[in-house]
N, C-alpha and C positions, 0 to 999 in steps of 0.2 A: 165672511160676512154671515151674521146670524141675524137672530132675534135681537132687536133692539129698541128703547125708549122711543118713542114719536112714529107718526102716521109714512113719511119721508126719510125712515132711517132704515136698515138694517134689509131682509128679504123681504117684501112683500108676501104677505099669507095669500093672494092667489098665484102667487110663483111657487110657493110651496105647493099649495095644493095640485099645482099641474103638475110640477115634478114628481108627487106621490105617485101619478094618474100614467108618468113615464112620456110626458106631452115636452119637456125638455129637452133640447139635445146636450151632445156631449160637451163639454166647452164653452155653453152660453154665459154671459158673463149678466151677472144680474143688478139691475137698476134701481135702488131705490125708490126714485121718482118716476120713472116707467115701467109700469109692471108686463112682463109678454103678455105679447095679444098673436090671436092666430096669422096673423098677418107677418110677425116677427122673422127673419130667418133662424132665428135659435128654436122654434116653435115646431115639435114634433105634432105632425097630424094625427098619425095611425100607428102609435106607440106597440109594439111588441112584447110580451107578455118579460121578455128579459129587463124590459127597458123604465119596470114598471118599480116602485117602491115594494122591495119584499120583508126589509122592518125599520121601522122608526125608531133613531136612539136619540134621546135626550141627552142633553150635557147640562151637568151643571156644577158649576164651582164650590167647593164645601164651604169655602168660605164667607162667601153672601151672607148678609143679615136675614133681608130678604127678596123675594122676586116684586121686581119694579109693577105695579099693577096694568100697566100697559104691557110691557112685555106679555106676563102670566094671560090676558085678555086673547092676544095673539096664541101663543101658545094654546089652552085649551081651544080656540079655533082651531086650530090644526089638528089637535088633539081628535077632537070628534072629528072631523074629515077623513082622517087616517081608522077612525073606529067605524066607523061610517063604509068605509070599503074595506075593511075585514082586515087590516093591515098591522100584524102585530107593533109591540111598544115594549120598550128596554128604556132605561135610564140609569148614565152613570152620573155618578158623585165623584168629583175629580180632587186633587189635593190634600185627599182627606191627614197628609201628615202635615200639613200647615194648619189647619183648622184645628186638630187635636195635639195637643203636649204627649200624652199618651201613646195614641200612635205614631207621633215623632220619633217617641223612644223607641216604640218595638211594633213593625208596622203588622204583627203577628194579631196586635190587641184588637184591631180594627173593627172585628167582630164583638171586643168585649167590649169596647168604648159607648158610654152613656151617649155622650156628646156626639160622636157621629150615627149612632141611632136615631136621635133626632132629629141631625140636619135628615135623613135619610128618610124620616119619618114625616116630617117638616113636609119635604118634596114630593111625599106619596099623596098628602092631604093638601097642595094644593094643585097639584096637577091630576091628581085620581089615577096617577098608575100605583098598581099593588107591589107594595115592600118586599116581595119577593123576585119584584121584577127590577129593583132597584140595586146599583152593583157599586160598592166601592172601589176607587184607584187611586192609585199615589203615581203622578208624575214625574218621570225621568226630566229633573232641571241639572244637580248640581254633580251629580254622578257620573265618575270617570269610568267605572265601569257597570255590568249588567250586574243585579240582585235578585236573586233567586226570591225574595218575599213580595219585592215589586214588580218581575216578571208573572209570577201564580195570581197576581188580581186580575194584571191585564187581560192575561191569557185566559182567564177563568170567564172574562167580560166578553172577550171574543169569541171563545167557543158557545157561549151561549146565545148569541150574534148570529153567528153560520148556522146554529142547529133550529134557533127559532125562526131563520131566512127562509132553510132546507125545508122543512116541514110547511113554511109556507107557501114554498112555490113547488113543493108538492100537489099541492091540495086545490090547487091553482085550477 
């Protein structure tokens, strides 16, 4: 369950926002129509600095036209709440070999593709994270085995995950 269309669908933004805050436990199963309240037994009172959001990554499908205006509304809430408590932001670009012919062919080009620049570009302006902080991936769907061009995004997406987590809970 994510972000989604309507007031009653998808996580609740102050479910989000507690979970940044590490007010979640582990396992809590989340409600659309009920959002935790401190009274919850899923409801961490005195969250431990582990327990706490060390970075927020965005997903988003390359393929979208665009972000549903209710969604995006949710989203930059969150957005600043996470900015709001110093809480670094990543986002990936998911499918980018569906969304582009291009990178279909050679998922090498990914960097050189007009078209995924944009979607990528698209997503920096309207969510206001910086295109450097934006990662493209191609999803392991119909692959029998591992690919060495599709393994180097993932992994490129996740070290930069751990490293901008590490440094956050550094400084912590």
């Amino acid at each position: 369950m994510g972000l989604e269309e309507g007031s009653e669908r998808g996580t609740s933004v102050e479910d989000i926002k507690l979970a940044l805050n590490g007010h979640v436990k582990e396992g809590h199963k989340f409600n659309p129509v009920s959002p935790l309240s401190r009274h919850d037994p899923g409801y961490s009172p005195s969250p431990s600095a582990d327990d706490k959001v060390h970075v927020l990554v965005w997903v988003c499908s390359a393929n979208i036209t665009q972000i549903n205006a209710s969604v995006l509304k949710k989203a930059l809430d969150i957005r600043e709440a996470a900015s709001d408590m110093g809480i670094p932001q990543l986002a990936i670009v998911t499918k980018v070999d569906e969304a582009c012919g291009q990178t279909d062919q050679d998922l090498k080009n990914v960097y050189k593709s007009k078209h995924i620049k944009k979607k990528m570009a698209d997503f920096s302006s309207a969510l206001g994270i910086p295109l450097n902080c934006i990662l493209p991936v191609k999803n392991y769907c119909k692959e029998t085995f591992l690919e060495d061009d599709v393994d180097s995004l993932i992994l490129n997406a996740l070290r930069l995950m751990i490293d901008i987590g590490d440094n956050f809970s550094n400084n912590m």
